[in-house]
PLY file of the C-alpha trace (Angstrom):
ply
format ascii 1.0
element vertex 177
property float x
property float y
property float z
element edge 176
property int vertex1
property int vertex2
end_header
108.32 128.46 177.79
108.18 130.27 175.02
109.14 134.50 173.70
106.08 136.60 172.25
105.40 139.89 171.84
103.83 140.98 174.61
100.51 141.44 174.88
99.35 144.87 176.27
100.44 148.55 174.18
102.92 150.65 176.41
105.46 147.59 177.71
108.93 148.45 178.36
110.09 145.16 176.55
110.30 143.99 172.88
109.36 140.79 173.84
108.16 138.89 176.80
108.62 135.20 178.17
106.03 133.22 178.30
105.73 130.84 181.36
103.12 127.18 180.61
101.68 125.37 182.96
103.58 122.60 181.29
106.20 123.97 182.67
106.05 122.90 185.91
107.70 121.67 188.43
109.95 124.80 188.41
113.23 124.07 189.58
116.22 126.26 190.03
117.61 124.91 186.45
114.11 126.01 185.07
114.37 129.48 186.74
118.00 129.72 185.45
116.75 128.94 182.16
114.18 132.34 182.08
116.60 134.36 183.24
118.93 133.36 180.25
116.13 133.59 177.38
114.45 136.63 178.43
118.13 138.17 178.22
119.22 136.53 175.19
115.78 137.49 173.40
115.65 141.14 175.06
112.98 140.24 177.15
114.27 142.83 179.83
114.33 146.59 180.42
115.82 148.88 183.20
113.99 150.56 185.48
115.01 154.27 187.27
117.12 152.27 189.52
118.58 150.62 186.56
117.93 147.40 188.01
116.98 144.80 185.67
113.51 144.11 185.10
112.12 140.57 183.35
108.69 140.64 181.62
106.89 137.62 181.86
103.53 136.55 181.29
101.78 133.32 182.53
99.75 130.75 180.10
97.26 131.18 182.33
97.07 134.82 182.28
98.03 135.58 178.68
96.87 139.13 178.71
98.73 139.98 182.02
102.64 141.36 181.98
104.58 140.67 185.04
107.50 143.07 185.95
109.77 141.19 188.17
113.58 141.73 188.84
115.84 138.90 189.09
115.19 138.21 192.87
111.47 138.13 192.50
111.25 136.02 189.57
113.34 133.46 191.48
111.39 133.78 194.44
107.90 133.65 192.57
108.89 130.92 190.79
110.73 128.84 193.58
108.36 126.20 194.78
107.45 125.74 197.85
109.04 123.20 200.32
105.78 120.85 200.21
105.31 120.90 196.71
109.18 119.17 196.30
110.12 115.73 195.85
110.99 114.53 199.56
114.47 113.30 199.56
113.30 109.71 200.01
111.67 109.66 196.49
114.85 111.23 194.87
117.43 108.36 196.57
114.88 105.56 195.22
115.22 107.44 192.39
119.26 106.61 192.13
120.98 108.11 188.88
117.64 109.10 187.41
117.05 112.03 190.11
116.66 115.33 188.37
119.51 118.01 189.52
116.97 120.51 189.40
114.93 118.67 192.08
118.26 117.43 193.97
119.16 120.95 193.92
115.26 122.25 195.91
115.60 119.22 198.53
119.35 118.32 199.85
120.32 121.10 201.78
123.36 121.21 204.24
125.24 124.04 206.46
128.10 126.03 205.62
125.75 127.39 202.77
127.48 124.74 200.58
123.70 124.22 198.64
123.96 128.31 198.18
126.93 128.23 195.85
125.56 125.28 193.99
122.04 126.80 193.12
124.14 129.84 191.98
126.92 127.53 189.70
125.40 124.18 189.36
122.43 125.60 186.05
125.70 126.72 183.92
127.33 123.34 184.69
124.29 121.68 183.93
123.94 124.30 180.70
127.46 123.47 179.49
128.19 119.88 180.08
124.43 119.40 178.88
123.18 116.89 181.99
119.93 116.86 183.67
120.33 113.90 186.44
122.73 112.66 189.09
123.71 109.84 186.54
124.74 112.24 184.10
126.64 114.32 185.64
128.73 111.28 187.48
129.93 110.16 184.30
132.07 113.96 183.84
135.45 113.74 185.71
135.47 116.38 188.63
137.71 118.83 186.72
135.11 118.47 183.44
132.47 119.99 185.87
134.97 122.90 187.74
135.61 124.06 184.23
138.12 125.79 182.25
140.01 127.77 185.42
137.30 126.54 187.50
134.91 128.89 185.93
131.90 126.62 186.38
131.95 125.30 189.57
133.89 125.89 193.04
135.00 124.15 195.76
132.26 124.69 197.58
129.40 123.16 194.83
131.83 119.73 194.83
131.73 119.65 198.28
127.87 119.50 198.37
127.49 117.61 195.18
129.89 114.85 197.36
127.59 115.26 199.84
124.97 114.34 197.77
126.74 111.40 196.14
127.46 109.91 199.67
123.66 110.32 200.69
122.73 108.28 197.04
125.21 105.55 198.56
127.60 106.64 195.74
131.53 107.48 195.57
132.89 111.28 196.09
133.44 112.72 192.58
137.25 112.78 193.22
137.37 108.93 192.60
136.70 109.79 188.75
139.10 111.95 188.24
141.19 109.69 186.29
137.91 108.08 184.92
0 1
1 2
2 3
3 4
4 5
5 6
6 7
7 8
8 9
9 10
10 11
11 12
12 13
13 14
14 15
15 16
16 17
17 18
18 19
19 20
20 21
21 22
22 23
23 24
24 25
25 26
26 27
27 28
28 29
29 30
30 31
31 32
32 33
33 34
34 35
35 36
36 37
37 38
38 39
39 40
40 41
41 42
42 43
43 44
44 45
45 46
46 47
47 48
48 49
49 50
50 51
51 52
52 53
53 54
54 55
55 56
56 57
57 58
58 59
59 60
60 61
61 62
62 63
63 64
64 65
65 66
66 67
67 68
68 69
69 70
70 71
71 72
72 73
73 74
74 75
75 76
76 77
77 78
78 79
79 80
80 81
81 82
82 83
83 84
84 85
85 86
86 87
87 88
88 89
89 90
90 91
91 92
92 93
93 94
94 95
95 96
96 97
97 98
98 99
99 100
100 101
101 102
102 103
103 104
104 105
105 106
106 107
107 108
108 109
109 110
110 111
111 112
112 113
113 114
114 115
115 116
116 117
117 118
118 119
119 120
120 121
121 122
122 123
123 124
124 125
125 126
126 127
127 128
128 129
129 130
130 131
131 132
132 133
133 134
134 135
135 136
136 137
137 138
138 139
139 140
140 141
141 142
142 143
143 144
144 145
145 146
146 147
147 148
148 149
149 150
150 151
151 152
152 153
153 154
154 155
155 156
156 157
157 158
158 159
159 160
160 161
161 162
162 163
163 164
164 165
165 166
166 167
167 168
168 169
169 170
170 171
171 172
172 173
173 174
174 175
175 176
């Protein structure tokens, strides 16, 4: 991924992202990641509804601009369910799973995996972790943040979940790690 000027005369944006196949997998963290850059790079405009629009523009298309908001360029870039690692491969996996791919594949009710898509890429951003094994070794206030601005109840809740299904201890048991 990668900013460039984009590539057709008449584009709403200064610049544009630009999406590799190296890229791939895309993972909510990846996703997360576009959304930050085109913003930080003024990859964006507003359309009438002044909704936010991202320009983006696919190795593999390099002279074609997509418009997307927010929603769609999560959606378009979400994978779907049987191109994700199955949940067996990730456990084998142990503290080397990805969060990105933990994130696509362990879902449970009471929306708990909803609130950590949405918070878990700025704690992963912030305390600078990538796997499960990482992010154990952080202390469960380290990962709620200043005034729990990073993370809620909720995402703690599913990442014990998580830990449990890995065979490992709730995060609470390192609080005074």
């Amino acid at each position: 991924m990668f900013v460039d000027h984009p590539p057709v005369p008449n584009c709403p944006a200064r610049q544009v992202i630009v999406i590799e196949e190296k890229d791939k997998p895309y993972t909510i963290l990846f996703v997360d990641q576009v959304v930050e850059k085109a913003r930080m790079f003024d990859a964006t405009s507003r359309d009438a509804d002044n909704d936010e629009i991202f320009w983006i523009v696919y190795g593999n298309e390099p002279r074609r601009v997509w418009d997307m908001t927010e929603s769609a360029l999560r959606s378009s870039l979400r994978r779907p369910k049987s191109e994700r690692l199955p949940k067996e491969q990730l456990l084998a996996m142990g503290d080397d799973a990805p969060l990105g791919e933990i994130l696509e594949s362990f879902e449970y009710g009471s929306n708990l995996d909803n609130f950590a898509r949405r918070e878990m890429p700025r704690v992963c951003r912030e305390l600078e972790v990538n796997t499960l094994g990482q992010l154990r070794q952080h202390k469960r206030a380290e990962i709620r943040g200043p005034q729990c601005c990073r993370a809620g109840q909720r995402t703690l809740s599913y990442l014990d979940a998580v830990l449990r299904e890995f065979g490992k201890p709730d995060l609470r048991y390192y609080e005074n790690a």
